[in-house]
Structure formats: structure tokens, C-alpha cells
VEXDREN-2710 file (C-alpha; in Angstrom, 1 decimal):
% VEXDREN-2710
k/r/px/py/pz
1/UNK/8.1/32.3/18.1
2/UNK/7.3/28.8/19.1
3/UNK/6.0/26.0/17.0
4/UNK/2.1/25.7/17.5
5/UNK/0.4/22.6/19.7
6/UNK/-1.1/19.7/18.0
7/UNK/-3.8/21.2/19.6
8/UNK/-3.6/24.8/18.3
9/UNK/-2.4/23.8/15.2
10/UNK/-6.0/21.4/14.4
11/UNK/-7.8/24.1/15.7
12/UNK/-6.7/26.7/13.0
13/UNK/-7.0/23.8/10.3
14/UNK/-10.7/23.3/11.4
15/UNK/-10.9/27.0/10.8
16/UNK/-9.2/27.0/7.1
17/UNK/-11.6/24.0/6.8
18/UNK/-14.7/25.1/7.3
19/UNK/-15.0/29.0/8.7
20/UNK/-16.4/29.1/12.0
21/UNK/-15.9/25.4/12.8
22/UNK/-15.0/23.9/16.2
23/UNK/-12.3/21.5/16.8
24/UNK/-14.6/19.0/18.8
25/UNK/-12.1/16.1/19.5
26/UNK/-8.6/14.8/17.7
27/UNK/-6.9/11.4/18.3
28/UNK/-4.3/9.4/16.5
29/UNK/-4.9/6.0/14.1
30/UNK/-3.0/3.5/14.7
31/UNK/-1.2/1.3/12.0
32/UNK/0.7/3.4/10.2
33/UNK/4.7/2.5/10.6
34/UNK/6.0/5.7/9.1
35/UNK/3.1/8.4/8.9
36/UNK/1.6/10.2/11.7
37/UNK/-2.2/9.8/11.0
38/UNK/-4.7/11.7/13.2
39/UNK/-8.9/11.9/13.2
40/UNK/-10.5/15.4/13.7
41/UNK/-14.0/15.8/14.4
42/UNK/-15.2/19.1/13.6
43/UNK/-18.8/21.0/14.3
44/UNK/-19.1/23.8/11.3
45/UNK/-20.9/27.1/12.0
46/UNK/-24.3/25.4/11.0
47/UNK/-23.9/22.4/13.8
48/UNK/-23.1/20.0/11.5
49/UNK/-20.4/17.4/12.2
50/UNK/-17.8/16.4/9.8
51/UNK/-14.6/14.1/10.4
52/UNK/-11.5/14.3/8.1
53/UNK/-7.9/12.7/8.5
54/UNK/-4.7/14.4/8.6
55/UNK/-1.8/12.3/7.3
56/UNK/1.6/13.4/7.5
57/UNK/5.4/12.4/7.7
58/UNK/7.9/13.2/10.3
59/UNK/11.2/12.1/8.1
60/UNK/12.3/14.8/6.7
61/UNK/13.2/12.9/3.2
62/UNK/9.5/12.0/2.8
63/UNK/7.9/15.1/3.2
64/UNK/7.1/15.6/-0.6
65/UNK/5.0/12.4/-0.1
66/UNK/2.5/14.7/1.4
67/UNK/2.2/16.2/-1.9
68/UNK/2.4/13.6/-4.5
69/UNK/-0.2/11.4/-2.2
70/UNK/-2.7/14.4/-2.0
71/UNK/-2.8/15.2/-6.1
72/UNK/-2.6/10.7/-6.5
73/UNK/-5.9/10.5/-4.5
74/UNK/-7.4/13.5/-6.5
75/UNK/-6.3/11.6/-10.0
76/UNK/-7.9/8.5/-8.4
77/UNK/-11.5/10.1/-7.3
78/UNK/-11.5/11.7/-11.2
79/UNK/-11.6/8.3/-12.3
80/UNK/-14.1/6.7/-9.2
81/UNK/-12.0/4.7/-7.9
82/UNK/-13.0/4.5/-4.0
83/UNK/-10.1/6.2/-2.5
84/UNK/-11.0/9.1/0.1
85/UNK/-11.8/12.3/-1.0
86/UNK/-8.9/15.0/-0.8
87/UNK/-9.8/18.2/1.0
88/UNK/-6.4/20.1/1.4
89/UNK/-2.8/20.1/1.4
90/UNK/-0.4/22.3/3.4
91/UNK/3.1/22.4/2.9
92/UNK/3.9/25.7/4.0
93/UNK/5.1/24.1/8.0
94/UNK/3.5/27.2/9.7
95/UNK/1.1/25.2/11.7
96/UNK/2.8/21.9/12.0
97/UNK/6.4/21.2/11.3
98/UNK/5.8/18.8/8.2
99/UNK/4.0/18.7/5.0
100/UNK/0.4/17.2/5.4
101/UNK/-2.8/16.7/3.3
102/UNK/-6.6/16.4/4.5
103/UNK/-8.9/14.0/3.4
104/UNK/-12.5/12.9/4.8
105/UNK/-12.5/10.3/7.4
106/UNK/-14.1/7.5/5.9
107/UNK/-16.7/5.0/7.8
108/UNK/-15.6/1.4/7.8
109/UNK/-13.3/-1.2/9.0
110/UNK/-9.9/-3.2/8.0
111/UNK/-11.5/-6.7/9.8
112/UNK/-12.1/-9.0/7.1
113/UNK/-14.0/-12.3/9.1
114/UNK/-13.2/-15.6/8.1
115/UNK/-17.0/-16.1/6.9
116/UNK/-16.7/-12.8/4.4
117/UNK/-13.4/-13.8/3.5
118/UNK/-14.6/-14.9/0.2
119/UNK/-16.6/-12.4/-0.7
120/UNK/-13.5/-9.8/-0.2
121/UNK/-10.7/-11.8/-1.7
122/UNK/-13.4/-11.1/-5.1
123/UNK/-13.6/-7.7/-4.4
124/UNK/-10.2/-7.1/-3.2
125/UNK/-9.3/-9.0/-6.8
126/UNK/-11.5/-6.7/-9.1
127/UNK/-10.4/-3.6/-7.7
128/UNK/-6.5/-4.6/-8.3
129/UNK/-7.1/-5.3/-11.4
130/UNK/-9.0/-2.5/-12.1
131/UNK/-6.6/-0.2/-11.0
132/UNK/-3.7/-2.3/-12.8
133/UNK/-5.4/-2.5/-16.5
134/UNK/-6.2/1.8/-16.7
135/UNK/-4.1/3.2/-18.9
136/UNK/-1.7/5.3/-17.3
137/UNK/-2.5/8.4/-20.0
138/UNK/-5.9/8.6/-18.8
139/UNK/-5.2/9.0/-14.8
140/UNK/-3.1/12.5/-14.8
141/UNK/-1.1/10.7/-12.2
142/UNK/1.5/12.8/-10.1
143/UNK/5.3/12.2/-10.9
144/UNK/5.9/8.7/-9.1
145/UNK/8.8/6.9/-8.8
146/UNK/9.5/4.0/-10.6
147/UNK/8.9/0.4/-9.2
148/UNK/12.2/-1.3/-7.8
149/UNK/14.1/-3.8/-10.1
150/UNK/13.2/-7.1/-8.3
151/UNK/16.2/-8.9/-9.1
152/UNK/18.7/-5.9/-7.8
153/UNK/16.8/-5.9/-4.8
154/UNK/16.4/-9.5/-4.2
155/UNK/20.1/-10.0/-4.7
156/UNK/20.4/-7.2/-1.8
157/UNK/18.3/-8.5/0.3
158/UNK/18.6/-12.0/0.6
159/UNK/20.2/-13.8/4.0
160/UNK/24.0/-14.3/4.0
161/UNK/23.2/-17.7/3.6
162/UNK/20.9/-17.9/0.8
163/UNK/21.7/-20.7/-1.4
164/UNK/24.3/-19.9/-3.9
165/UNK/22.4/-21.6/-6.6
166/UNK/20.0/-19.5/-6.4
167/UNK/21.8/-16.6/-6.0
168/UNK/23.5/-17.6/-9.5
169/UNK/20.0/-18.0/-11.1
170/UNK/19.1/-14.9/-10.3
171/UNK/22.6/-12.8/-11.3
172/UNK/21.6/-14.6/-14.5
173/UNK/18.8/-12.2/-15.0
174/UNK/20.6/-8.9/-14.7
175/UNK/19.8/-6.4/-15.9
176/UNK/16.3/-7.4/-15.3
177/UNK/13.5/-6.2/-17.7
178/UNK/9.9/-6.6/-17.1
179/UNK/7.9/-8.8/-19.3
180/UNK/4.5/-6.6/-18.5
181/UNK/3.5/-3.4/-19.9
182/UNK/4.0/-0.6/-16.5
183/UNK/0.9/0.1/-14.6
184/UNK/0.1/2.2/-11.5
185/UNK/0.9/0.2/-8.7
186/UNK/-0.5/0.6/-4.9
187/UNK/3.0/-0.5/-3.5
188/UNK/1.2/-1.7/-0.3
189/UNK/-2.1/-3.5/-0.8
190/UNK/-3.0/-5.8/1.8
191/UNK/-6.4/-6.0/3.5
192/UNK/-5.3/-3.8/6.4
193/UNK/-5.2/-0.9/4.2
194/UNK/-8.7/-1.3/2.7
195/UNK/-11.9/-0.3/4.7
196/UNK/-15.1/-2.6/4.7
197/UNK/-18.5/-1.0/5.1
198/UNK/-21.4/-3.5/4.6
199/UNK/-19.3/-5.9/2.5
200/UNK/-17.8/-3.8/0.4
201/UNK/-15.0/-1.9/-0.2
202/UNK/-15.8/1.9/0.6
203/UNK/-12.2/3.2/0.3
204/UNK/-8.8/1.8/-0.4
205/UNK/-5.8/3.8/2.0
206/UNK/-2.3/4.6/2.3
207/UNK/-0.3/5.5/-1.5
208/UNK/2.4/6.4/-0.1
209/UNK/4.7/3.6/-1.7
210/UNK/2.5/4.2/-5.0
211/UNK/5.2/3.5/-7.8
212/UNK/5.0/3.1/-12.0
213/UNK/5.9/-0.9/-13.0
214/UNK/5.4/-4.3/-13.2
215/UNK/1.8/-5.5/-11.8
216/UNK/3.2/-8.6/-10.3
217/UNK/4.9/-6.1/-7.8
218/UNK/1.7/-5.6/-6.2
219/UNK/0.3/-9.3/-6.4
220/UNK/3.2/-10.6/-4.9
221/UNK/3.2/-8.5/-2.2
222/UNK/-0.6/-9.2/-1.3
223/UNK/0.4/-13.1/-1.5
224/UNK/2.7/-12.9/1.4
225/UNK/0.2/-10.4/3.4
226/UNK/-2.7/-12.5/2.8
227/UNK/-0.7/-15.6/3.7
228/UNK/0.4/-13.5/7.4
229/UNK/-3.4/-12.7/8.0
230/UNK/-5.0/-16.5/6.8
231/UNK/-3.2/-19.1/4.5
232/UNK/-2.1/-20.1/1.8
233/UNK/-5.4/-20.9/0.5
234/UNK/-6.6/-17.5/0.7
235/UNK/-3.5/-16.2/-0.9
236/UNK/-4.0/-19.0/-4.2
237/UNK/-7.7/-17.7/-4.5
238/UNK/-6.9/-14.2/-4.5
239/UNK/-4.2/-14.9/-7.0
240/UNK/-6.8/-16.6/-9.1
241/UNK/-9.7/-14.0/-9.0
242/UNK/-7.5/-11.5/-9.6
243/UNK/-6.2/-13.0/-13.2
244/UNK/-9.6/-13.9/-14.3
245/UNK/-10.4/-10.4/-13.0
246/UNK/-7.8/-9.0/-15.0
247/UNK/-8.5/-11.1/-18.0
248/UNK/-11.9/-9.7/-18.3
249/UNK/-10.4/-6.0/-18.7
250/UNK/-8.8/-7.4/-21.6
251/UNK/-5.6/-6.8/-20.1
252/UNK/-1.9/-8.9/-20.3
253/UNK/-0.5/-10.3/-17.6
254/UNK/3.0/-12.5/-17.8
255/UNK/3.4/-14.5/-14.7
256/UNK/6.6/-16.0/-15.4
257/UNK/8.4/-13.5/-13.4
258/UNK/6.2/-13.9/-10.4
259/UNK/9.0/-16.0/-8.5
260/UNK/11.4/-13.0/-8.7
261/UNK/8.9/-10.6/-7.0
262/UNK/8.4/-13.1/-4.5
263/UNK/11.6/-13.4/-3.5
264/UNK/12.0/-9.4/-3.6
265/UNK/9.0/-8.4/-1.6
266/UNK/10.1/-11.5/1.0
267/UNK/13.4/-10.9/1.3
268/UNK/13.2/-7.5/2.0
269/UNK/10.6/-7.9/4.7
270/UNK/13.0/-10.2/6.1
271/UNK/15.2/-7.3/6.0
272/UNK/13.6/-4.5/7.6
273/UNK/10.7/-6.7/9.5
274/UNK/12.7/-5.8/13.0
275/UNK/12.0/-1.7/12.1
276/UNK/8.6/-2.2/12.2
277/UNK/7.3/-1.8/15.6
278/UNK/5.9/-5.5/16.2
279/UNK/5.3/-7.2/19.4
280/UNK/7.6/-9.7/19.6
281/UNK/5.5/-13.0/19.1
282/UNK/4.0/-11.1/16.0
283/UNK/7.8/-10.3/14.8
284/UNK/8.7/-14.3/15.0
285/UNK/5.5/-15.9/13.2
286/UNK/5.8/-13.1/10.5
287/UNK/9.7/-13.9/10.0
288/UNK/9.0/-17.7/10.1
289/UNK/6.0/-17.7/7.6
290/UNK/8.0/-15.3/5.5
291/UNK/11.3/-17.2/5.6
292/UNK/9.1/-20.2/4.3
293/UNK/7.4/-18.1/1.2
294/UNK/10.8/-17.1/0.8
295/UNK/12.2/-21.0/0.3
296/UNK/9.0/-21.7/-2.0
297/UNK/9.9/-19.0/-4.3
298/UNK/13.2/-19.5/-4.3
299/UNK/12.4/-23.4/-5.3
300/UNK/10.2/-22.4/-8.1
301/UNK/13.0/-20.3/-9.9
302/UNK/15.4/-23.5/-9.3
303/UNK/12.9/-26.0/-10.8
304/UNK/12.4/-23.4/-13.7
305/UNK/16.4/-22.9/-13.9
306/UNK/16.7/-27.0/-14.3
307/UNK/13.9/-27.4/-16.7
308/UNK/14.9/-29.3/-19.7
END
């Protein structure tokens, strides 16, 4: 018996979805580089129309992520956080040939324009540190993996010529241990994966590379992605909201170590940038403006290395 059509198979989900629904239309999001993320509008037996999302992975060595991201998202909406609402998860294959979870389609838009730009670097701030100061007892997260030693992987990733200085400086601090207590981290917040309705956030996507550890994973990651999509000035006042953001929770947040994720999360974009599927003028501005965060880190942890 064959495999089921994207189009059969949405069909019978509208009907497990809401009995007597019609499939009205389906179409894929863009964005994503490794899930397959489609909108379904459905008409239930009453006439009402309702749009959900189907997110799913075709590599066969992420298919538990459908899984651990559906019951991650439930833990999240518990707590009212503003992450979509979870509707269903299916790993059975019968009606498509990977693992996928439902949620509702939410109304908004990734655009940040320069003149709100403020407004959601606050926002963007307060809900990071939000997420980063719950203690992890009182989310009934999923197993998730842990968060990637920094050093390991920035001694991995770095270009064959790297400075040998700085490769020195940071063999120096193997085995690396974190100075912050472990949090839940979003492993991929940048503003393309936050909707904006009227200002604010109304839902905060893709957990897929959700992971237990150090906060500053997640704030030097945003750095570099704020610095792609504006500058360097956005990137500083995020950074700076977010701390006094975090302050007020009452949580602690060491920064020394911020250098090392820096050079992590840089160097392995450098490393991987290629897979991604970007048009090539993209591909070159992204390498050169990460090649140059890359150097400033790297500077930082020299000039902390030569201290007195």
C-alpha cells in the first residue's frame, strides 16, 4: 500500500482535528532550514475556520524532535509564556512518513521596522530573561539535551588559521565549566523566530535546538543575529536590556564567559553557514560580518588572557 499524498494525508488530519472539517487550503512556510513547516486552513462542521501548523522533520535522526518540541510547548503554555498552543502529536508515520506535531497558526509577523526596533529589543529582552530566571523544577520540561561545552566546540570549529594564541587561551580552559547556574535555553532566538502582532510579541517559534545550560548560550547567539539583521548598536542595547531585565528577576548572571560563547556560536556558523540554503550575496555579508564578531571575541579573551 502506498504512502498517502500531502494532500490526502492533511485531509484525514483535518478530520482527526476537528470531525467533519474540510481541508480548505495547505501551503508551506518558508524559513525553516531543517523542518518542513506547512499552514492548513480548515472549515469545521459548524463553518467556522481555523488555521493550525504542522511542523515536522525529514532526517530521520531528528524525528524524536517532533515529540520533545510538542510536550516543550505544552510545559511552556502551563507557565504563559507566549509560545503557540499544542493541538496534536502523531508519531505513528501512517499518514506521513515522519513524526509531526500540530499547533495553532498564530497571527503576526517576524519584520521588526527600524522605527519599532526599540520597542522590541525591550520586549525581546524581558521575555529572554524571563524564560532564563524560571526555575527549571517548576516547568515539567521534556528530557532535553544538554547545552554544548563552548570551549570543545570553539576549539572544533575555529578556521585552520585561527591564531594560535588564541587557540592556547582557550585549551587553557578545558574542561570548561560554566560559571551560571543551567537554565532552559531557546538554542535559536533571533527576531526571525518571534512573531509581532501590534507591537508585541504574540508567540515566540521554533524549540527545536531547546537545550539545558549556560544563559549566555542564548545571548551570544542573539548578539551575532541581531548584529546580521541591524548593527552592532542594536546588538549592545539588547545585551543591556536584557541584564537589567534579568536583574530585576533577581536572577545571577556571570558575563565573564561571554567571549567563549561568542566565539562558539561564530565559529560554528562559519562552519556550517554554506548548508544553509542562502543566496549567495546573503552567504558572503553573513560570513564577512561573522568573521569579524569572530576577531572581536577572540580579542576580548586575548586582552583578558594578558591582563596583569
Amino acid at each position: 500500500m502506498s504512502a498517502p499524498s500531502v494532500q490526502d494525508a492533511f485531509t484525514a488530519l483535518a478530520q482527526r482535528l476537528a470531525p467533519g472539517a474540510t481541508l480548505l487550503r495547505w501551503r508551506a512556510l518558508e524559513g525553516g532550514v531543517s523542518a518542513l513547516v506547512h499552514a492548513l486552513e480548515l472549515r469545521d462542521a459548524g463553518g467556522e475556520a481555523r488555521r493550525v501548523v504542522v511542523r515536522r522533520h525529514p532526517d530521520p535522526s531528528r524525528f524524536e524532535l517532533a515529540a520533545r518540541e510538542h510536550a516543550l510547548l505544552v510545559a511552556l503554555r502551563r507557565v504563559g509564556l507566549p509560545v503557540p498552543a499544542p493541538r496534536l502529536l502523531d508519531d505513528s508515520r501512517e499518514l506521513l512518513p515522519e513524526p509531526f506535531f500540530v499547533m495553532d497558526f498564530v497571527a503576526g509577523s517576524p519584520e521588526v521596522s527600524r522605527d519599532m526596533l526599540p520597542a522590541a529589543l525591550e520586549a525581546m529582552a524581558r521575555f529572554l530573561a524571563e524564560l532564563h530566571s524560571r526555575p527549571l523544577a517548576t516547568l515539567e520540561l521534556p528530557a532535553l539535551p544538554a547545552r554544548e561545552d563552548p570551549v570543545a566546540g570553539a576549539l572544533e570549529h575555529l578556521p585552520p588559521d585561527a591564531d594560535a594564541e588564541l587557540r592556547a587561551a582557550l585549551g587553557r580552559r578545558a574542561p570548561w565549566s560554566s560559571r551560571n547556574a543551567a537554565a532552559l535555553c531557546h538554542g535559536d532566538y533571533w527576531p526571525q523566530n518571534i512573531l509581532w502582532r501590534g507591537g508585541a510579541i504574540a508567540a515566540v517559534l521554533d524549540w527545536e535546538d531547546a537545550a539545558i545550560g549556560d544563559p549566555l548560550s542564548d545571548l551570544a547567539a542573539c548578539r551575532l543575529e541581531l548584529l546580521h539583521a541591524y548593527d552592532d548598536a542594536a546588538a549592545e542595547r539588547f545585551s543591556a536590556r536584557y541584564l537589567a531585565a534579568l536583574g530585576q528577576t533577581g536572577a545571577r548572571l556571570d558575563i565573564t564567559d561571554l567571549t567563549i560563547w561568542e566565539l562558539f556560536v561564530s565559529s560554528a556558523a562559519l562552519a556550517h553557514m554554506d548548508s544553509w540554503g542562502l543566496e549567495r550575496a546573503r552567504l558572503e555579508r553573513m560570513r564577512a560580518t561573522t568573521t569579524r564578531f569572530m576577531a572581536r571575541a577572540g580579542r576580548r579573551l586575548l586582552a583578558r588572557e594578558r591582563a596583569p
